[in-house]
Structures are given as structure tokens and as C-alpha cells.
Backbone as a ProteinNet text record, in pm:
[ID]
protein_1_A
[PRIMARY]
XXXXXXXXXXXXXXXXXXXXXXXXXXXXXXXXXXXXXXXXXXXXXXXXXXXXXXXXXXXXXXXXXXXXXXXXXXXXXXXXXXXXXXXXXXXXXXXXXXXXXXXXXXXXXXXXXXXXXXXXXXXXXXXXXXXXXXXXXXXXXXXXXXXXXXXXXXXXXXXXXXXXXXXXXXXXXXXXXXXXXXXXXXXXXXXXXXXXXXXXXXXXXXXXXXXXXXXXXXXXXXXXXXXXXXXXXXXXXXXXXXXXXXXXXX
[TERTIARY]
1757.8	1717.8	1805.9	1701.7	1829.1	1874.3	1849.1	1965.5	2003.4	2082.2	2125.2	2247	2295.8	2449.3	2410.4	2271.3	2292.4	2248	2235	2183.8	2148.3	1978.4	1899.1	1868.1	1831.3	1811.2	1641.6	1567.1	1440.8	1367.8	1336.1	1310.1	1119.1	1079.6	963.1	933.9	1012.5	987	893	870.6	784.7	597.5	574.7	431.2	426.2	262	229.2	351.6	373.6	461.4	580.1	610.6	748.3	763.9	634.2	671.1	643.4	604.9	566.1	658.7	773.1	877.4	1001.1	997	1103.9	1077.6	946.6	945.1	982.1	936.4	954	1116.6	1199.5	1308.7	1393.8	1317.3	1410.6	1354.1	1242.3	1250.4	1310.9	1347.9	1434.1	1581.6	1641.9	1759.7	1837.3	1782.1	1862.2	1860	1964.4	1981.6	1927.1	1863.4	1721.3	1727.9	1761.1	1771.2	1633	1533.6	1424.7	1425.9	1396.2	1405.1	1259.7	1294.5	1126.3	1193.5	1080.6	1069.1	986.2	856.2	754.1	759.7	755.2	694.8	782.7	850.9	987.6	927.9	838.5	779.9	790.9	674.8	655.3	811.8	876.8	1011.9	1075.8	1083.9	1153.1	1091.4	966.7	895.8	939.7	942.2	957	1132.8	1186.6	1332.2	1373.1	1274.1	1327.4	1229.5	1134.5	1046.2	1187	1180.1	1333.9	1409.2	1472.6	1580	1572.5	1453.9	1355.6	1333.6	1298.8	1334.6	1419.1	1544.3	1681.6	1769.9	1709	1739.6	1853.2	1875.6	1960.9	1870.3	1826.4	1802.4	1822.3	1789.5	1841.5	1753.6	1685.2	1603.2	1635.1	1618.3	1748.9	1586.7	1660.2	1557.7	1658.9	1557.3	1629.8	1482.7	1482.7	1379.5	1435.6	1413.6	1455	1506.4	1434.2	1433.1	1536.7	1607.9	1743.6	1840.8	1947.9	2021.9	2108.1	2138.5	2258.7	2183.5	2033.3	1953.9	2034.4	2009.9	2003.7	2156.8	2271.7	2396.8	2424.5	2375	2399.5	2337.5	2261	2194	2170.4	2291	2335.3	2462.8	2526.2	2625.4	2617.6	2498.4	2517.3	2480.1	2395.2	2383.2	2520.4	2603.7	2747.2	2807.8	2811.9	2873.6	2823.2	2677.7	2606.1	2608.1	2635.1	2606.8	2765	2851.3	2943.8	2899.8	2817.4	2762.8	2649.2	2588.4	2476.5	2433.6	2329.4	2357.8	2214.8	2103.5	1972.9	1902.4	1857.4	1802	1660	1536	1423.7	1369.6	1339.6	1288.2	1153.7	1105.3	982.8	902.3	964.9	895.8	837.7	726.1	662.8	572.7	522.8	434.4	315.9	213.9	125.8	11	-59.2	-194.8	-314.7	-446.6	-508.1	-557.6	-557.6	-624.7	-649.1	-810.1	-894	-801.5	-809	-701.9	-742.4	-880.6	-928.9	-949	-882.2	-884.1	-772.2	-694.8	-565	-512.5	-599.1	-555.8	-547	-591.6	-566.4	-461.9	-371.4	-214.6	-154.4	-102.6	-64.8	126.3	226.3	364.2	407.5	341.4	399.7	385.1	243.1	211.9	315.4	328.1	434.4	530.1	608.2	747.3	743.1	700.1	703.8	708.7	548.1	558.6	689.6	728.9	868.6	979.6	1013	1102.4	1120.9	987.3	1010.5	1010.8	924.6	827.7	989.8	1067.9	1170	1311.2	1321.8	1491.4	1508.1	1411.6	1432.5	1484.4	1463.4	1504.2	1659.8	1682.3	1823.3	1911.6	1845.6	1986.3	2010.8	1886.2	1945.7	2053	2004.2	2088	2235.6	2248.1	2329.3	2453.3	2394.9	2459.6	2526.5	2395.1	2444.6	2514.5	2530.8	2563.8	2762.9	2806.1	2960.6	2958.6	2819.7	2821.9	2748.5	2685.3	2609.8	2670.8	2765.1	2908.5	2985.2	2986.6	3109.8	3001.5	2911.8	2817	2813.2	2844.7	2747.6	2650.7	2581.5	2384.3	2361.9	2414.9	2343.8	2228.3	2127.1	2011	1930	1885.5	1777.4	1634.1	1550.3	1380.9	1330.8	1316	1178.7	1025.2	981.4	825.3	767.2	728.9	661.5	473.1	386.4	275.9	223.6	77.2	4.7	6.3	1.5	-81.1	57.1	191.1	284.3	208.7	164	123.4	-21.6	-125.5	-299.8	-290.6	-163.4	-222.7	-331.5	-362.7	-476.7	-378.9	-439.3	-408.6	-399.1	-372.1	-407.3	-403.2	-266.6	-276.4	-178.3	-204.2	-102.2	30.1	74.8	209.7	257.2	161.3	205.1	264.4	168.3	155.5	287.7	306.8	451.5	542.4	559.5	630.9	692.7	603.2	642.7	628.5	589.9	638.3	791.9	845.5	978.5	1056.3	1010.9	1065	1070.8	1003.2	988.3	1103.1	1114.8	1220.8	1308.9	1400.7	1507.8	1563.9	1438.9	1486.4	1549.1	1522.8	1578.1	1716.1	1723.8	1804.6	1950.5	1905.1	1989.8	2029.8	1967	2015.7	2075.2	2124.5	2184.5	2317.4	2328	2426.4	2499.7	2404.1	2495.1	2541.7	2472.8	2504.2	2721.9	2745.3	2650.3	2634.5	2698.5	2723.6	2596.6	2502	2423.1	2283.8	2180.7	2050.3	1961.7	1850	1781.7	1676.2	1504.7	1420.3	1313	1166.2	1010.8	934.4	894	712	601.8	551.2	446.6	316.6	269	127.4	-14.9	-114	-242	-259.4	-422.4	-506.8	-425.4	-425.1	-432	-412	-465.2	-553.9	-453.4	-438.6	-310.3	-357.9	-412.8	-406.2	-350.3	-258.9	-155.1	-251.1	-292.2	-385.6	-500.3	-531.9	-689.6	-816	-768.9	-886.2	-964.6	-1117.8	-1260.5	-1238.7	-1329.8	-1332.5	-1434.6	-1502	-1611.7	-1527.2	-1425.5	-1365.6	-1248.3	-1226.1	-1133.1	-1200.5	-1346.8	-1476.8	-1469.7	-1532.1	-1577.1	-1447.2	-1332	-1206.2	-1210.3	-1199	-1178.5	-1298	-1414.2	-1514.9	-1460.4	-1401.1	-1314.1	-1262.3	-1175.3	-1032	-1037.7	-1008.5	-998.5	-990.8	-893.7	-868.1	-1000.6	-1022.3	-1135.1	-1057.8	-951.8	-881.4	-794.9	-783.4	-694.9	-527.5	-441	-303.3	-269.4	-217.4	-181.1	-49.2	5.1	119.7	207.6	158.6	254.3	261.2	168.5	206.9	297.6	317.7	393.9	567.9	582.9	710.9	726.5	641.2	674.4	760.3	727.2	800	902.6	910	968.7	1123.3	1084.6	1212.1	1219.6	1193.2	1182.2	1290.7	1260.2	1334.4	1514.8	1519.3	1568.4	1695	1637.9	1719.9	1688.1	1634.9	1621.4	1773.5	1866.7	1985.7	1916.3	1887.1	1833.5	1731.8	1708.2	1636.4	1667.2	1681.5	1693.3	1641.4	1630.1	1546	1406.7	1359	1195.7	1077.8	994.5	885.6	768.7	736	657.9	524.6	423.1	266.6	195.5	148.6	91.1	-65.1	-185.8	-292.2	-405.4	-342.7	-478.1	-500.3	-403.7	-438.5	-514.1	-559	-662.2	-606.4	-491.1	-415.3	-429.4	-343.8	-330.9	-454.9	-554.5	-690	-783.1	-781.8	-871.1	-947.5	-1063.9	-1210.6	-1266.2	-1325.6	-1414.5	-1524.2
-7853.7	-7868.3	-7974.5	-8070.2	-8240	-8192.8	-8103.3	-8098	-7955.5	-7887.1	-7754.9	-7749.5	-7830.9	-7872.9	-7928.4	-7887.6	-7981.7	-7914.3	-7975.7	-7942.4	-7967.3	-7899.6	-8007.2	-7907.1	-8000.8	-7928.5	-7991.5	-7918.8	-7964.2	-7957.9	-8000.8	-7990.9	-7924.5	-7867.9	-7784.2	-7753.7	-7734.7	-7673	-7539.4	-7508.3	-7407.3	-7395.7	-7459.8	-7548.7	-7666.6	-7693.1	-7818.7	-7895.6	-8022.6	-8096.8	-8034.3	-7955	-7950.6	-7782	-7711.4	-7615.6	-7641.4	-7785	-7827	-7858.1	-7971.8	-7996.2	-7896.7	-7817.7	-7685	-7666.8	-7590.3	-7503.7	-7615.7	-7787.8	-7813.7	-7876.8	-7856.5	-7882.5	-7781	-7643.4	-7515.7	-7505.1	-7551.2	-7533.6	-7658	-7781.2	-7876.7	-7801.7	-7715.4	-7643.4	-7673	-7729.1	-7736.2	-7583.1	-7564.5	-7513.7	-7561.3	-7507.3	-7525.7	-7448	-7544.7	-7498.6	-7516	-7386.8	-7416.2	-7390.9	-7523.4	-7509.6	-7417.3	-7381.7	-7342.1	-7383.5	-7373.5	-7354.4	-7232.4	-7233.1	-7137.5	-7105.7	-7134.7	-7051.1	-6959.8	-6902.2	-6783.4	-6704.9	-6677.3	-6582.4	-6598.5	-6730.2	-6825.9	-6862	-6911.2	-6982.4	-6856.5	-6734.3	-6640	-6599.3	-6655	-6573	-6673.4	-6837.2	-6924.8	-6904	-6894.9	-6860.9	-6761.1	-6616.9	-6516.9	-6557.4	-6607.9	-6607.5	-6743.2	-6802.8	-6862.1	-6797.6	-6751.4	-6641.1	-6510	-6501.1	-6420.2	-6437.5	-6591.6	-6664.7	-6734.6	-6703.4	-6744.2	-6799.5	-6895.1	-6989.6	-6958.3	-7039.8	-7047.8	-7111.7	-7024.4	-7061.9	-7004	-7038.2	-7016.8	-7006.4	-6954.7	-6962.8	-7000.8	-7133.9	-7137.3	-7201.8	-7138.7	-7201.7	-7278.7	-7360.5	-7475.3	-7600.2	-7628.6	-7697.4	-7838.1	-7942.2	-8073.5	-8146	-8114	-8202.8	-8181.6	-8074.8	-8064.2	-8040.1	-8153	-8161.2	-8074.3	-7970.4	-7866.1	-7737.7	-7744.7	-7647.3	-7684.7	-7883.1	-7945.3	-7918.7	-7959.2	-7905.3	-7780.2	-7680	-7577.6	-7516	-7554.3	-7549.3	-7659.3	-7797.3	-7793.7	-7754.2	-7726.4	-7643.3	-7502.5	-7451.8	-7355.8	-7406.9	-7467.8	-7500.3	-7563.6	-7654.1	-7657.1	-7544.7	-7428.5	-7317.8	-7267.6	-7233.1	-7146.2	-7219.9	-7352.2	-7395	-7498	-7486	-7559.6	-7752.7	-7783	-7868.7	-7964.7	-8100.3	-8138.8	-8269.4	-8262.1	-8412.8	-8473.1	-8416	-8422.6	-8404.5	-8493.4	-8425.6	-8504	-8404	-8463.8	-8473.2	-8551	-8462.9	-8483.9	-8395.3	-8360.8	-8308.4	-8246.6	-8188.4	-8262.1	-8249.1	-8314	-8256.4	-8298.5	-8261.3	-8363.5	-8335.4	-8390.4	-8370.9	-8406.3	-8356.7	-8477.8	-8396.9	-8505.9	-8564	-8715	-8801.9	-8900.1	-8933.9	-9057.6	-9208.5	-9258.7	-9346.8	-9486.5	-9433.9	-9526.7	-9457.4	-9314	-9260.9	-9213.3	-9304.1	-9298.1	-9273.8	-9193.3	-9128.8	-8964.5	-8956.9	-8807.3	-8793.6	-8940	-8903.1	-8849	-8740	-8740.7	-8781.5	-8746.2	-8819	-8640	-8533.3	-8395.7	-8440.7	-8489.1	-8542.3	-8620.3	-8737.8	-8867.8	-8783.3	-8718.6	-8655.3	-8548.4	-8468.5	-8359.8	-8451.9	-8565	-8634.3	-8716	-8777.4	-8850.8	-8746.8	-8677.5	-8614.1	-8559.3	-8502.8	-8374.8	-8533.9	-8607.9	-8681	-8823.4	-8817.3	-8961.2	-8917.7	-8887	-8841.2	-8691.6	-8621.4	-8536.6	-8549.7	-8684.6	-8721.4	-8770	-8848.4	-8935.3	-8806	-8701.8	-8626.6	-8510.9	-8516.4	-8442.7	-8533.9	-8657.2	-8776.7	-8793.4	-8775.6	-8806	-8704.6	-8555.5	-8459.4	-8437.1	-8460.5	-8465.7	-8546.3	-8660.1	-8773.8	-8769.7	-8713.3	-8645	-8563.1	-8481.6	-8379.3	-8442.2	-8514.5	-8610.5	-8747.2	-8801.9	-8898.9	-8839.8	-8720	-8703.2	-8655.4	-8690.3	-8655	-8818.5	-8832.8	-8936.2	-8863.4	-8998.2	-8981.6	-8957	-8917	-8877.3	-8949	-8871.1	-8929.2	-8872.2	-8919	-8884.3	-8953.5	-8867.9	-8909.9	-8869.1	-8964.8	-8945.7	-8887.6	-8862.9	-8840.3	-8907.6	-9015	-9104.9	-9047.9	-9207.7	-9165.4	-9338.5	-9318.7	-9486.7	-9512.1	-9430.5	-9458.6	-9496.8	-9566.6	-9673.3	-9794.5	-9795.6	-9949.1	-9972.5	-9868.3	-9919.1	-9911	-9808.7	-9815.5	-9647.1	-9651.8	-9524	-9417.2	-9292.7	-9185.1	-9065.8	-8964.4	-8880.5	-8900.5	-8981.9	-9008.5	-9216.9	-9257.6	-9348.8	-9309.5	-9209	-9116.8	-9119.6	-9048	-9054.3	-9168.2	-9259.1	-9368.3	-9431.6	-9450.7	-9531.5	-9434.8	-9319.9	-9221.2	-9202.9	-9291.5	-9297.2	-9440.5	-9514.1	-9669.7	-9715.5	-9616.3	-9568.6	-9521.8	-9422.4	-9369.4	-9433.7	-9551.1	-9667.8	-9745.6	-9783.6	-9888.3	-9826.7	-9699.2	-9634.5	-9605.5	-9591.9	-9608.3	-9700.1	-9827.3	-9948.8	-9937.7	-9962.2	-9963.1	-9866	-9706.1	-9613.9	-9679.4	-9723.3	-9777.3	-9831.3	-9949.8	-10066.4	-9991.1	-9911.2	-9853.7	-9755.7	-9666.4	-9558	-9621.1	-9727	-9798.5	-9800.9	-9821.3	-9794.6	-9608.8	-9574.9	-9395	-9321.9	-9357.1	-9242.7	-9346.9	-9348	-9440.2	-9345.1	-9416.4	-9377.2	-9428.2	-9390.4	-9449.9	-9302.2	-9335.5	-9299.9	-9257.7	-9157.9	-9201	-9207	-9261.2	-9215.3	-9209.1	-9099.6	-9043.4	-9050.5	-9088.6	-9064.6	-8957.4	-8934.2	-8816	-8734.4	-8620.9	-8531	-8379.1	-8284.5	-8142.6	-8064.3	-8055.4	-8002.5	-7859.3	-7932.5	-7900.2	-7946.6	-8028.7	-8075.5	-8109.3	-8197.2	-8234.3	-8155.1	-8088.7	-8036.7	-8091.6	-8214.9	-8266.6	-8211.8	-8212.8	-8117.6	-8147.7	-8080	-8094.4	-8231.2	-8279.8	-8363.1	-8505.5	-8476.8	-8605.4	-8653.3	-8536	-8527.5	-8654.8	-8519	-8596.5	-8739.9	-8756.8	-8933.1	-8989.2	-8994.7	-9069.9	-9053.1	-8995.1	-8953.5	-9062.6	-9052.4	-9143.4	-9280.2	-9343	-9477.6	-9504.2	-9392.8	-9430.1	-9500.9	-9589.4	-9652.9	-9541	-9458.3	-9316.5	-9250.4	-9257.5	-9092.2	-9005.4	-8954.4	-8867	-8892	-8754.6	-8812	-8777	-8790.1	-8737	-8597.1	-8518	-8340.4	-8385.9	-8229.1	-8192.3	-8245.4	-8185.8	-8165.8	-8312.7	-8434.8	-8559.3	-8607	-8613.4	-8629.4	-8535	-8458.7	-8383.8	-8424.6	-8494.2	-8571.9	-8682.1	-8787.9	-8905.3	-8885.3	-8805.9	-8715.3	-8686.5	-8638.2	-8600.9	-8719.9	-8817.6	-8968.8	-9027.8	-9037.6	-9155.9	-9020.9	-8906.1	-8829.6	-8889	-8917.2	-8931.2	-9101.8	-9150.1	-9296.1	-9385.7	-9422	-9495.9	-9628.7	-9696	-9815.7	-9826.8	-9771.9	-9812.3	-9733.8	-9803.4	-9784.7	-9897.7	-9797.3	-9910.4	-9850.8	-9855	-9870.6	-9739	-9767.5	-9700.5	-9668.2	-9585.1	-9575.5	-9522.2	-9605.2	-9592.7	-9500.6	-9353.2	-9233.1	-9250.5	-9283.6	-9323.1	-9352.4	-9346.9	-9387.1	-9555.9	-9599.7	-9732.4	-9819.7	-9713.9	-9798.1	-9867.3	-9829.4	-9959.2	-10091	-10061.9	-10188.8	-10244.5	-10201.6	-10258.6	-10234.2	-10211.5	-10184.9	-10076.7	-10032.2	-9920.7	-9965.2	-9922.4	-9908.4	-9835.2
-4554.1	-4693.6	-4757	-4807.6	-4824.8	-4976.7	-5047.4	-5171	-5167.4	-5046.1	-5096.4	-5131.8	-5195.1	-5277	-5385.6	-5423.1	-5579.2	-5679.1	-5802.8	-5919.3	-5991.7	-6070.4	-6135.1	-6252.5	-6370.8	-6475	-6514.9	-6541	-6526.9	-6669.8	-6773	-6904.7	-6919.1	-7006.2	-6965.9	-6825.9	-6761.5	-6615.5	-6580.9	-6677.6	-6648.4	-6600.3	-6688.3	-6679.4	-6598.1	-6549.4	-6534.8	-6438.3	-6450.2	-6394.1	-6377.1	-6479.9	-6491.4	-6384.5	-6381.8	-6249.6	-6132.2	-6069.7	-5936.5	-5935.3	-6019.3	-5984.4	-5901	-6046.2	-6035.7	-5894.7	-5812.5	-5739.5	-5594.2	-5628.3	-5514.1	-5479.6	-5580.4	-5572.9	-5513.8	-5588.8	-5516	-5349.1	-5335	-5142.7	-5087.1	-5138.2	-5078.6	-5108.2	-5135	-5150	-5285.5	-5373	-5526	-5585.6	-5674.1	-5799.8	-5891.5	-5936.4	-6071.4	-6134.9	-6282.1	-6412.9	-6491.4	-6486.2	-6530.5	-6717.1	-6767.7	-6926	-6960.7	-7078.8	-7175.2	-7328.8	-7407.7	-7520.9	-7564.2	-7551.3	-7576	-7424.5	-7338.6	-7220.1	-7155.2	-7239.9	-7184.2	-7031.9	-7065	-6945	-6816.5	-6840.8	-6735.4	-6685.2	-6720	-6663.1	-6621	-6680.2	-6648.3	-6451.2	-6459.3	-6329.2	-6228.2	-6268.3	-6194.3	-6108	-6206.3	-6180.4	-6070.3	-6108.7	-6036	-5883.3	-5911.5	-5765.2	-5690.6	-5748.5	-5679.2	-5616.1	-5691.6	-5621.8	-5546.3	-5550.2	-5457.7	-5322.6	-5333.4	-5187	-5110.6	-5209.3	-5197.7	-5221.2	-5341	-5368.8	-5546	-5546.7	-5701	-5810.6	-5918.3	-6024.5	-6198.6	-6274.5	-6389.9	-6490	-6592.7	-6719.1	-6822.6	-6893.7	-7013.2	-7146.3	-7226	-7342.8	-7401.6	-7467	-7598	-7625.6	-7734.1	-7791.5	-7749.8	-7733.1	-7658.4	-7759	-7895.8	-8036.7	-8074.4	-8082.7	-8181	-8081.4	-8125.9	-8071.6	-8011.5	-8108.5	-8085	-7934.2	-7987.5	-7880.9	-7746.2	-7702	-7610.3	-7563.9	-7641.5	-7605.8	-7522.4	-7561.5	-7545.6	-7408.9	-7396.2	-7269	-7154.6	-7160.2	-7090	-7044.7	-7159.9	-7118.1	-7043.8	-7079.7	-6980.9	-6820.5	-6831.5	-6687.1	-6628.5	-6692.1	-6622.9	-6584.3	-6680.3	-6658.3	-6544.3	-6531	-6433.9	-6292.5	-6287.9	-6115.1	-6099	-6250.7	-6212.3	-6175.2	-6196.6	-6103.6	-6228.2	-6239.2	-6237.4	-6172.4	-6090.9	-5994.8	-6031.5	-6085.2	-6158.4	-6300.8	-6351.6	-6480.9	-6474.4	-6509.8	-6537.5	-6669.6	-6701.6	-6873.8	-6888.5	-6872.4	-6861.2	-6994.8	-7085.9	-7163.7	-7245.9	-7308.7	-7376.7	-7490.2	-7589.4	-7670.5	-7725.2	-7767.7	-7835.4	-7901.7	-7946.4	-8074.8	-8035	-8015.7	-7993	-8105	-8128.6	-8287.9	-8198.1	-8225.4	-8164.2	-8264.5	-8176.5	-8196.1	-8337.9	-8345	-8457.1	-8599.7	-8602.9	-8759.3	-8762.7	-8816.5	-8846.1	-8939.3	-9070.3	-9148.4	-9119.2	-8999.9	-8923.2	-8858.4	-8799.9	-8757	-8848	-8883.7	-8992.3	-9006.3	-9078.4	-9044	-8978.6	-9014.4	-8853.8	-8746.1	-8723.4	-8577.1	-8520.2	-8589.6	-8589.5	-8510.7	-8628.4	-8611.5	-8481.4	-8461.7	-8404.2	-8256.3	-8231.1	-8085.4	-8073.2	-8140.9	-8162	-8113	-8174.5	-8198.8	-8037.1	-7996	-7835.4	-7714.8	-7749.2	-7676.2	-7604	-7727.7	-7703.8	-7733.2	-7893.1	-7901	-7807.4	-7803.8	-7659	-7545.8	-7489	-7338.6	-7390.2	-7495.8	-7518.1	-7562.6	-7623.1	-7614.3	-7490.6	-7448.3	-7303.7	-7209.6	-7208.6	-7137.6	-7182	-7312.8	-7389.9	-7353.2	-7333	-7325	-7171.8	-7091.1	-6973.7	-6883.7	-6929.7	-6859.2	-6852.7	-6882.6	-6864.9	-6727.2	-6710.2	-6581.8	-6467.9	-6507.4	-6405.2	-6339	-6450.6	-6341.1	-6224.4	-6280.1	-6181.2	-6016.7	-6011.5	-5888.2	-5805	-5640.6	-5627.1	-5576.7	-5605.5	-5592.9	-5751.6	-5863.3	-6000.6	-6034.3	-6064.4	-6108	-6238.1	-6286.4	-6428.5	-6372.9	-6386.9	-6373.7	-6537.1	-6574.9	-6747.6	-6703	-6770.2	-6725.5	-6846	-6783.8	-6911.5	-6887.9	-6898.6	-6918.7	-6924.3	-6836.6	-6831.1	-6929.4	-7091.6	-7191.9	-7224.5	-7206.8	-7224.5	-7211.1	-7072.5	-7025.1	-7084.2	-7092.8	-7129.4	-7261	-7358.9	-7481	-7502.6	-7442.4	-7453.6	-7389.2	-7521	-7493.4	-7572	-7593.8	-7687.4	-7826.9	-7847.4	-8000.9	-7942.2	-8047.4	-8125	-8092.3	-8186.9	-8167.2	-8025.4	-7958.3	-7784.4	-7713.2	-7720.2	-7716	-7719.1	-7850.3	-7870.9	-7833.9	-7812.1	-7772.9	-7635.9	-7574.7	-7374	-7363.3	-7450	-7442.1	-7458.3	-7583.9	-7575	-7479.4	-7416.3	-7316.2	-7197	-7178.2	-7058	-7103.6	-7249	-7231.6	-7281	-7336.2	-7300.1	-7158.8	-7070	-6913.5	-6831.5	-6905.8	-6821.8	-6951.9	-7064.7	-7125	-7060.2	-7070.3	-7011.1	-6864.4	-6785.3	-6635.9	-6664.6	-6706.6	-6801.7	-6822.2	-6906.3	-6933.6	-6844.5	-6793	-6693	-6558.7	-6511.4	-6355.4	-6386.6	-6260.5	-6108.9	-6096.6	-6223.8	-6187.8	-6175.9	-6267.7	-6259.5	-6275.1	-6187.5	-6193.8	-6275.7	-6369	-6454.1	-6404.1	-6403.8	-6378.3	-6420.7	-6417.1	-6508.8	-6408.1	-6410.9	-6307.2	-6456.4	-6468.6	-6532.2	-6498.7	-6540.1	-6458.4	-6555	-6480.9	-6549.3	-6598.7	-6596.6	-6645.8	-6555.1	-6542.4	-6436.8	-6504.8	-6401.3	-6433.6	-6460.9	-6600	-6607.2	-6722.3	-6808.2	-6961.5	-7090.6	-7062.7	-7177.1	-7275.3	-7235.5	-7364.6	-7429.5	-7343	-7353.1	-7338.6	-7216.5	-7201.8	-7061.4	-7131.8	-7072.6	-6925.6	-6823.4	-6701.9	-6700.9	-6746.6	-6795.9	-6788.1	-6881.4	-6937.9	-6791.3	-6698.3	-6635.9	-6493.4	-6456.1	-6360.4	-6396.2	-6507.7	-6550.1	-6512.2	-6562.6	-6535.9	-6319.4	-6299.6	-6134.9	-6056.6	-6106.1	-6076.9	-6093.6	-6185.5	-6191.4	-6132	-6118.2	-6001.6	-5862.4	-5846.8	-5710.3	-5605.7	-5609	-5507.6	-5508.3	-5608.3	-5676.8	-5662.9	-5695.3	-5736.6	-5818.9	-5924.7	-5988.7	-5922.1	-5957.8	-5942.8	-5938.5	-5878.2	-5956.6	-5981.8	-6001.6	-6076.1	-5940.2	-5814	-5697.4	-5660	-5686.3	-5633.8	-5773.6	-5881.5	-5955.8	-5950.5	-5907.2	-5873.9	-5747	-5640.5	-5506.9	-5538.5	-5637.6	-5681.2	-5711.9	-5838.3	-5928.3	-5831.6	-5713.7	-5542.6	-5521.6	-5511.7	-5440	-5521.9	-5661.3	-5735.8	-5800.4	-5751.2	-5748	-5643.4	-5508.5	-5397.4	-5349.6	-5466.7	-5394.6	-5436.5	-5385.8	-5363.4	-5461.8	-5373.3	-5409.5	-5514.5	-5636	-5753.1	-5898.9	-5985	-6154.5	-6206.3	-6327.3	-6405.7	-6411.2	-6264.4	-6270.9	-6296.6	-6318.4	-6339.2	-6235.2	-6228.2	-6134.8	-6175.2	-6108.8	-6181.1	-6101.7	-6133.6	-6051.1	-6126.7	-6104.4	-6115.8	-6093	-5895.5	-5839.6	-5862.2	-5911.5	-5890.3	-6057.2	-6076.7	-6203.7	-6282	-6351.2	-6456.5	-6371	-6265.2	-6142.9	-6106.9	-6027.6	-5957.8	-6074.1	-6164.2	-6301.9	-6199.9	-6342	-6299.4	-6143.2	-6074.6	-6000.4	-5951.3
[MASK]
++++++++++++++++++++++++++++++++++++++++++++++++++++++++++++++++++++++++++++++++++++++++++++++++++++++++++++++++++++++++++++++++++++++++++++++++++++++++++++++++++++++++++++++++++++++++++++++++++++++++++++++++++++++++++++++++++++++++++++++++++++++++++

């Protein structure tokens, strides 16, 4: 198991991306710190089915947005594994507004996607990056989103929200090298729920795709391990898609 000496703190880990990650980090042998906000339950089950199968894990709540939440829970994860050699930040939020009635963004929307979606990741980084030097190999993965690079996507808000989060990534590399590499996957459509988009809307997009498939959760927490243990890269971003931004529709 190539990380059973390490330790990762995983931000909405409970859901979606953020529980394919969790679970596929705890069978490569990490300690996993699965975050929630609302999904107490869920993270509570993810955790114990961990440690169920042997592994080390942890349940920690804290909202991503406020700062002091974010403190505090990485401090506990220092406390609880002694250790952090990973951070993903995964969590995310958003509201869907068709991107041409823009008197329906309203400035909650704004704030709330801002707030979870960008200063979320910089103060988890912010916080952790004291426990994450002292590791070699330290790494941070963002979970951005295509709708950085196409522009399209649930809202505006979003939008500039992981366009941010693309160039805080190269920025943060910039700054943490050579100690700790920073780098993005960002992922298409994929069957998640986040958004609430239809099985309909999911089909038509999949039909485009160069692959014809879209992405899951488990090929996004594959990268997610990759740029985790990849030596050689910061900075970069990585496009999960099927290709379509790149080779356009087909």
C-alpha cells in the first residue's frame, strides 16, 4: 500500500468526489481525514467503514468558509495522525442561474459560491501548509471545474469561482515550491448530483463527448492519487472530460 505512512485531509469527503477520493486513499494505506459540513452521517459511515477495514480514519466537521471552522480542524487532524502529507479541497458549493439572467445571481449566491467555492481552499492551504512542509512528497490537489476554461456552468458565480481556484494554484506552487507542490484536476459534467443536473442533460452532454462517457467520481479521485504522488508536477491542471474542451463536440 504506496501511502501507509501518510496523511490526508480531504475537504467534503463525504459525497460525490470527495467519497471516491476518501475511500480510494484509505485502500492505498493513508490516514483520512474525512471533512463534512452538512453530511455528518455520511462522513461518520465513511470513516468507520475505514476503520472497519483497517485502516485509520477520522470525521471532522468545519464549514471551509470561515476561517476559524478551518483552523480548528486542521488542527485536529495534526493532533489525531500527528502527521499531514495531503490536502484536497474538494468541497464545493453552488446555485443553478442560467447564465443570461443576471438579475437572478443574486450578491448570497455571489457570496456564499465565493466564499466555500475559493477563500475555502486558501484558508485550508493557509492553515495547513506549516503541517504539510515538514513532509517530503507534500502535496495539495484543488478540485476545480472545465467551466474555468469553457466559461459554462451552473452559475457566473461558479464560474469565476474555479477560474480562481486555477490561478491560486499556480500562484500557491509559486510560493510553496520546492516544499509542498500545488496543482487542480478539473472535471466535467459528471453523475454526481452537485448541481442537479437531469439524467437528460447528463445523456445529451455524454453523446458529445469524444469518449461518450462522461468522467465518474472514481476517475476523478484516480488523478486526484496521481498528482497526490506525482514528484515531477505543480502548477498544473488537469482536464477530466473526455476530451471535449480539447477535441471540441463530436
Amino acid at each position: 500500500m504506496r501511502l501507509s505512512d501518510k496523511a490526508v485531509l480531504i475537504t467534503g469527503g463525504a459525497t460525490g468526489i470527495g467519497r471516491a477520493t476518501s475511500e480510494l486513499f484509505a485502500r492505498e494505506g493513508a490516514a483520512v481525514a474525512v471533512n463534512f459540513n452538512r453530511s455528518r452521517e455520511a462522513a461518520e459511515g465513511i470513516a468507520a467503514a475505514i476503520r472497519d477495514a483497517g485502516g485509520r480514519a477520522i470525521s471532522v466537521g468545519a464549514d471551509v468558509s470561515e476561517a476559524g471552522d478551518v483552523n480548528r480542524m486542521v488542527e485536529t487532524v495534526g493532533r489525531e495522525f500527528g502527521r499531514l502529507d495531503y490536502l484536497v479541497n474538494n468541497a464545493g458549493w453552488t446555485s443553478r442561474v442560467p447564465h443570461e439572467k443576471l438579475g437572478e445571481l443574486s450578491e448570497e449566491i455571489w457570496d456564499r459560491t465565493l466564499n466555500t467555492n475559493l477563500r475555502g481552499p486558501f484558508y485550508c492551504i493557509r492553515k495547513a501548509a506549516p503541517l504539510l512542509e515538514r513532509q517530503d512528497g507534500a502535496a495539495v490537489v484543488n478540485v476545480a471545474s472545465m467551466a474555468a476554461v469553457g466559461g459554462r456552468g451552473s452559475s457566473i458565480a461558479y464560474v469565476a469561482s474555479k477560474a480562481g481556484l486555477v490561478g491560486i494554484t499556480r500562484s500557491l506552487a509559486r510560493a510553496l515550491a520546492p516544499r509542498i507542490r500545488v496543482n487542480a484536476v478539473a472535471p466535467g459534467l459528471i453523475r454526481t448530483g452537485f448541481a442537479g443536473w437531469t439524467e437528460e442533460h447528463c445523456a445529451a452532454a455524454e453523446a458529445t463527448t469524444p469518449t461518450r462517457r462522461l468522467a465518474t467520481a472514481q476517475d476523478i479521485a484516480e488523478a486526484i492519487l496521481f498528482l497526490a504522488g506525482s514528484q515531477a508536477m505543480t502548477g498544473e491542471t488537469i482536464y477530466l472530460d473526455g476530451g471535449l474542451t480539447t477535441l471540441g463536440p463530436s
